[in-house]
N, C-alpha and C positions, 0 to 999 in steps of 0.2 A: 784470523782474528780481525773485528772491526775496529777501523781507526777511532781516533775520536777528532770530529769537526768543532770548531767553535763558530756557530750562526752569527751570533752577537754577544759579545762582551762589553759592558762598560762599569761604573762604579757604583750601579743602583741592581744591575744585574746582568744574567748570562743565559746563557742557552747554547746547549752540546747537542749534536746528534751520534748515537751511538748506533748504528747499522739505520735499525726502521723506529727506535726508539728517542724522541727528545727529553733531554732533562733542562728543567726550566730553575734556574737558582735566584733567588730573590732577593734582596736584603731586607724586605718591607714584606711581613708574614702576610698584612690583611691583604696584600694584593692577589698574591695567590688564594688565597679565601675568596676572595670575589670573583675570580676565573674559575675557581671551581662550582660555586654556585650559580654562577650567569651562566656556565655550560651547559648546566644540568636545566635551568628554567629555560634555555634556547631553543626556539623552533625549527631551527635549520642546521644544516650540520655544521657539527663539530669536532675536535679529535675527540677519540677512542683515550679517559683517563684509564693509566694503568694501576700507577698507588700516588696517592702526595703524602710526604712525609717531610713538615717544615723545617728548611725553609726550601725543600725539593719538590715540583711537579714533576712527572712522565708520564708525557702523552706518545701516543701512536701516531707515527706518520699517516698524513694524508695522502691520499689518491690526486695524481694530477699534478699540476703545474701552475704555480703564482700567475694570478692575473695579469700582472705585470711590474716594471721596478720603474722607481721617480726617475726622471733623464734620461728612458729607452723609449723606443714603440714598444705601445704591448703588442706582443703577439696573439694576444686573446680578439674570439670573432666579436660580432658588434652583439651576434646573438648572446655571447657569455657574458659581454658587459650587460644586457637587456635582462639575464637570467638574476647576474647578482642586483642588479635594481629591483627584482622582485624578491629576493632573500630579503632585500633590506625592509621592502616592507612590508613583510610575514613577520617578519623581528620588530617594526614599529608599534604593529597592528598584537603584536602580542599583552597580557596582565604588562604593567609596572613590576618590576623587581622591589624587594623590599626596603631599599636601602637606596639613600639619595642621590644626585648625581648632580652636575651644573646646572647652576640656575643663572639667567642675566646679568643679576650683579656681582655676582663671584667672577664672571665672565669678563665684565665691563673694569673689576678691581685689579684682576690679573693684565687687561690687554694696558690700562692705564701703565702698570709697573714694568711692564714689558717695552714699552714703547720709551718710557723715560728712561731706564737702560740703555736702550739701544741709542740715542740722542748722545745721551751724558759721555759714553765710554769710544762714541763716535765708531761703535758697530756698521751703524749704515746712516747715511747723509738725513738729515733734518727732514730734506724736503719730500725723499722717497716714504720716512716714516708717518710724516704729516700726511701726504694725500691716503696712503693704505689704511691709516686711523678711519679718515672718512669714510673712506670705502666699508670700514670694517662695522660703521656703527646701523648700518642694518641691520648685521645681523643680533641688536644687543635690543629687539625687542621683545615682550613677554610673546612667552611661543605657549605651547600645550606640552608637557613633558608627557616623551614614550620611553621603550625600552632601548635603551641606545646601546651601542657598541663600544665607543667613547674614541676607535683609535679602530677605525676603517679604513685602512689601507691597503692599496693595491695588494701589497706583499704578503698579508691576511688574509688574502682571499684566492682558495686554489678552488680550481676549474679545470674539467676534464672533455671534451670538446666543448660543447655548449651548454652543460651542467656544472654547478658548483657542487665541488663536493665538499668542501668544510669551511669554515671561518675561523680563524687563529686568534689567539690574544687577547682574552675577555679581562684583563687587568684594569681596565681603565671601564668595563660595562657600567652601566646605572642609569638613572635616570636623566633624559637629556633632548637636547631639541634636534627631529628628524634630519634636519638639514645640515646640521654639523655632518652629521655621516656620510649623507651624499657628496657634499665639500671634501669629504677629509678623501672619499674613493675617486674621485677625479681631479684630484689637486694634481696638477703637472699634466693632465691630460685634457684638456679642457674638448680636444674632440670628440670624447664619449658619453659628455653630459646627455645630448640627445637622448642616445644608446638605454644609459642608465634610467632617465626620467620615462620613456617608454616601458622600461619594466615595473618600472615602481608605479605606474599606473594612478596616476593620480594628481591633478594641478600641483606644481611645484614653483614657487618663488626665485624665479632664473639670478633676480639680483641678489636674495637676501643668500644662497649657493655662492656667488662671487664672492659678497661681504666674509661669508666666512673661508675664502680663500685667502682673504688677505690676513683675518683674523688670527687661522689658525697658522700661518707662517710666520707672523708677527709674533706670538706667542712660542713657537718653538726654539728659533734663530739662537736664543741664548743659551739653552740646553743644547741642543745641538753642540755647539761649542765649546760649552765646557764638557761635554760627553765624548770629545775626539771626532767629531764630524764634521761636514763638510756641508753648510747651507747655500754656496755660491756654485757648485755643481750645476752643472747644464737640465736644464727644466725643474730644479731646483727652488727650494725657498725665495731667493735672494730675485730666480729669476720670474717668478710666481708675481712678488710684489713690483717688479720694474714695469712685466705686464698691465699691469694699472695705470700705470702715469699716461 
C-alpha cells in the first residue's frame, strides 16, 4: 500500500502525494480554477490533470527533480537553469490569459502594507526595511503585462538533465510583469541569474530583477510567519534583504 506524504500543509492549503499521484486541497475554490486553466493555456509543460473535483486537484507526478530548494546549491547544470530561462519565455511570449493579474499599484499598495508591518511589529530592524523599499522601487514601474506564472520558484520547476520537464503551481498564473518571474526563479541564488538570462534570450533589466528580490521577500516575510515558516533560513528571505545593505 502507498503511504501518504504531506508536501505542504498550512492554513490556506495542502498537498498529499499518494504513490505517483498529488492531491492539491484548497481552501480558496477560484485558485484551483486558475491552475487549472493557466495549465491548460500553457506552452510548456505541465503535470498530467487527473480529475478536480472542488476543493481537490490531482495531478500526476512529474518526470525529474526540483531545480533546486531556497538555502541549498542547486544541483541543476547551468544548461537546466539556461533551459528554464527559455521555458520562461515561451510562457512570456505566449496570448495573455483572460483573467488579470498584478499590475504596479496593487503592487506598490501591497509592498507599502507590508513594509509598515514589518517596522510596527519590529519583524525586522527600520533600517534593513528602509533601504530594500528603495531597492524595491524599481521594480514598481509601468512594465507590459505577459503571461506570468505569479510564483516561479526553484521548487516549481523540475528538470531532468538539462530539459525541463514541467512547471508546478499555476495558482497564482495571470497577468504580470516578466521580471517578477525571473526574480521569484533566482531569488537565493543570485549565481544563476547569468544562466537564466542567457536562456530567456533577450535584454533583461539586471537591476529592476534585484528590485524585485528585495520586493518579493519584503512581501512575503509576514505570510511566511504566520504560515509556520521560517524566513531567517540560510539563503533565505531575511538573508535576500541583508544582501542589499
Amino acid at each position: 500500500m502507498d503511504e501518504i506524504e504531506i508536501v505542504v500543509a498550512h492554513q490556506e492549503r495542502a498537498t498529499l502525494r499518494v504513490g505517483d499521484v498529488f492531491l492539491k486541497i484548497d481552501a480558496e475554490r477560484g485558485r484551483t480554477d486558475v491552475e487549472v486553466e493557466a495549465m491548460a493555456l500553457a506552452p510548456i509543460p505541465t503535470p498530467r490533470m487527473l480529475w478536480h473535483q472542488p476543493p481537490v486537484l490531482a495531478l500526476a507526478a512529474l518526470p525529474g527533480t526540483e531545480l533546486g530548494r531556497l538555502g541549498e546549491p542547486s544541483p541543476a547544470s547551468p544548461a537546466a537553469w539556461a533551459a528554464t530561462g527559455a521555458a520562461a519565455r515561451k510562457l512570456h511570449d505566449a496570448p495573455l490569459p483572460p483573467w488579470p493579474g498584478r499590475t504596479p499599484e496593487k503592487a506598490a499598495a501591497n509592498l507599502d502594507a507590508e513594509c509598515e508591518w514589518l517596522v510596527t511589529t519590529g519583524g525586522l530592524p527600520a533600517d534593513l526595511v528602509k533601504r530594500n523599499r528603495q531597492v524595491a522601487e524599481a521594480a514598481l514601474r509601468p512594465w507590459t503585462p505577459v503571461f506570468a506564472h505569479g510564483d516561479f520558484q526553484i521548487t516549481h520547476v523540475f528538470v531532468d538533465g538539462d530539459e525541463v520537464t514541467g512547471v508546478l503551481d499555476w495558482s497564482e498564473a495571470g497577468r504580470g510583469d516578466p521580471l517578477c518571474d525571473l526574480a521569484s526563479l533566482t531569488l537565493g541564488h543570485e549565481e544563476h541569474l547569468g544562466d537564466v538570462v542567457e536562456g530567456y534570450g533577450k535584454d533583461v533589466d539586471l537591476d529592476v530583477v534585484r528590485a524585485w528580490w528585495s520586493m518579493r521577500s519584503l512581501l512575503n516575510i509576514r505570510w511566511l510567519i504566520q504560515h509556520g515558516f521560517d524566513p531567517a533560513v540560510p539563503g533565505g528571505e531575511i538573508d535576500v534583504l541583508r544582501a542589499r545593505m
